[in-house]
C-alpha positions, 0 to 999 in steps of 0.5 A, a space after each residue: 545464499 539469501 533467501 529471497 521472499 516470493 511475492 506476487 502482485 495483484 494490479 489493474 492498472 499502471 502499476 507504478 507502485 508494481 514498478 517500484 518494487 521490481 526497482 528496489 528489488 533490481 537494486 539489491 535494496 529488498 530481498 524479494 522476488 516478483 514471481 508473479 503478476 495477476 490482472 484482472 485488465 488485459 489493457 493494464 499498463 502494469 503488463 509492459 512493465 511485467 514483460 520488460 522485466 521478464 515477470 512472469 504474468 497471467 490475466 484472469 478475468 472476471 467475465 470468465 468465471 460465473 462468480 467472483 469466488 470461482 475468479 478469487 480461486 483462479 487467482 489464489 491457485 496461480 498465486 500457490 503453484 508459484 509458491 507466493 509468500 507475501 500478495 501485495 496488492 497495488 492497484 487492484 481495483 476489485 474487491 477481493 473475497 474472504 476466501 482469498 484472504 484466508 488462502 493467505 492469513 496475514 500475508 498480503 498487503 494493500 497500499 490506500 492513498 489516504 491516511 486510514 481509518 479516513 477515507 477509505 474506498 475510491 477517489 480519495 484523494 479528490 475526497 481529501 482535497 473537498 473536504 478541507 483536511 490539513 493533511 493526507 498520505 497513504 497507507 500500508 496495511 494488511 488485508 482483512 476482510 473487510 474494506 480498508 480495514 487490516 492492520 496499519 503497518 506504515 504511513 506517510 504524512 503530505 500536506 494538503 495545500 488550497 488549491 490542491 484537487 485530487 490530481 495535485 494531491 494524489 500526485 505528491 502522495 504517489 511519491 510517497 507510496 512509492 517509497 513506504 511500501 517497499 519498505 513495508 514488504 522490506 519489513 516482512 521479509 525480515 520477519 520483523 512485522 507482528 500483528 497483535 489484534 489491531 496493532 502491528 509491532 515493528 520489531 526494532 523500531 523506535 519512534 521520536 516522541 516529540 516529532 510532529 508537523 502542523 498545517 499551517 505552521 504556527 507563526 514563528 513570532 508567537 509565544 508556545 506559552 504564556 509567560 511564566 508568572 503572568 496571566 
């Protein structure tokens, strides 16, 4: 019998990336089970989706509690009756406490839809877009303390093109999320995730060295390198 990793899921809103994970779950592709899904909005999207698929879900809202420790506790006592493994944030737009994050010590991952250490924070995509970057994406990472800042454990690359906003953007790196972190908690469940200080080792994994991609392309009738022998 497989052993299927306990998740639970924190989200505020569509939760699309939420979506994506019961998706390859019901598909036999991630040996993983949803147990439960927390938000902090009771007008979150990401509900419907819990209810159609029988997840179980409970709302904890801020207002409700005196402070955001005594919020984080509700959560991380929900989160350990259900005996979660793995947290994955997905949408969650609060910043969570170190509390939480020493409740479950290398074990909950957030995915940023820009190519961290840049841009960190809100309204990244638009950010990207403004500032002229070639390329964006998003990243999978576990969460430290602090904002943005855990250990990178997946990326993917989009291109940003000139008339990209954050809307155009962010749509063609969504796609992109929806596809990485699956895989990174697929990674995790077969335990083949180690954090080493900053770095995450992929046990198994190789990388093509000379693979690369550049933005614009170079022109195709342009010598690489001078040549030989002339200046």
């Amino acid at each position: 019998m497989t052993v299927k990793l306990r998740i639970g899921a924190l989200a505020s809103g569509g939760g699309s990336n939420v979506q994506s994970i019961i998706d390859h779950i019901e598909a036999g592709k991630l040996a993983a089970e949803l147990v439960l899904l927390l938000t902090d909005n009771p007008d979150a999207g990401v509900l419907k989706r819990a209810a159609r698929h029988g997840i179980p879900f409970a709302i904890i809202e801020p207002e409700n509690y005196e402070n955001r420790d005594e919020h984080d506790r509700a959560m991380i006592e929900a989160l350990k009756a259900e005996h979660v493994e793995l947290v994955v944030l997905a949408g969650y737009m609060r910043i969570i406490s170190p509390e939480f994050v020493r409740a479950f010590p290398g074990r909950i991952m957030n995915i940023h839809p820009a190519l961290l250490p840049a841009f960190p924070g809100i309204h990244v995509q638009a950010k990207a877009a403004a500032y002229g970057v070639r390329f964006s994406g998003c990243t999978v990472h576990f969460v430290d303390e602090g904002m943005d800042t855990g250990p990178i454990i997946l990326q993917a690359v989009v291109p940003v093109l000139p008339e990209d906003d954050g809307d155009s953007l962010g749509a063609r790196i969504l796609r992109q999320e929806h596809r990485i972190y699956p895989e990174a908690i697929r990674l995790f469940a077969e335990g083949r995730l180690q954090i080493e200080g900053r770095h995450v080792r992929i046990l198994g994994h190789t990388v093509d060295a000379d693979r690369y991609m550049i933005n614009p392309p170079l022109e195709e009738e342009a010598p690489l390198w001078p040549e030989e022998g002339k200046d």
